[in-house]
N, C-alpha and C positions, 0 to 999 in steps of 0.2 A: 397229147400223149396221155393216152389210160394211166391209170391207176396199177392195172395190171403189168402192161408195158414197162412202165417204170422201176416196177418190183424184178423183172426178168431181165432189165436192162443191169440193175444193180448186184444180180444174182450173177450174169456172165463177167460183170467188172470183178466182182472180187473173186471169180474162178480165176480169172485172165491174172490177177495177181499174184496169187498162187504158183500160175505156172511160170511168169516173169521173173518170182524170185526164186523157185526151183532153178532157173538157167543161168539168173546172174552168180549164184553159189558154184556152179558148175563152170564157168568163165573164170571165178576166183580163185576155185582149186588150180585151173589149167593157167591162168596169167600171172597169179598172186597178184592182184591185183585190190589195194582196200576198196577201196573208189565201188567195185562190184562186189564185196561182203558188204560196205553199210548199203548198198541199195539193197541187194536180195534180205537183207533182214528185214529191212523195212516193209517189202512188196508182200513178205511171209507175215510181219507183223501187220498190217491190212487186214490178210487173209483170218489170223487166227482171231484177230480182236471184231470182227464184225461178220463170223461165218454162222453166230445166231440169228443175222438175217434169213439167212439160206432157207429156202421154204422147207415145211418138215417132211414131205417126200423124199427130197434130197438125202436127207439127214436117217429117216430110218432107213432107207435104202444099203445106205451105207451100212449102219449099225446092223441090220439082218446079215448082212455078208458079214461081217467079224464076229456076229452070235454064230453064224452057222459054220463059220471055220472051227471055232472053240468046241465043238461037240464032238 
């Protein structure tokens, strides 16, 4: 496995994170359920504590679309 590979492999895990703990919060609202709040924190906490991986395309891409809402 490249180098590259590797980095795109790591980029879609903690997308996939992301959207795993958007769902489990969404099961917790509709179950109450704890069990699905500590995971979706956790799958969000992944996301936010390692999305300085994210290559910086990613990342300005995003940041242009909220510079260009704000105008």
């Amino acid at each position: 496995m490249s180098k590259k590979e590797r980095k795109e492999t790591l980029e879609m895990a903690i997308w996939i994170n992301l959207i795993i703990g958007i769902y489990n919060l969404f099961i917790f609202a509709n179950m109450d359920s704890n069990f699905h709040l500590v995971l979706g924190s956790l799958n969000i906490g992944v996301w936010v504590f390692n999305r300085d991986k994210l290559s910086k395309f990613n990342m300005n891409w995003i940041g242009d679309k909220i510079r260009h809402k704000q105008k």
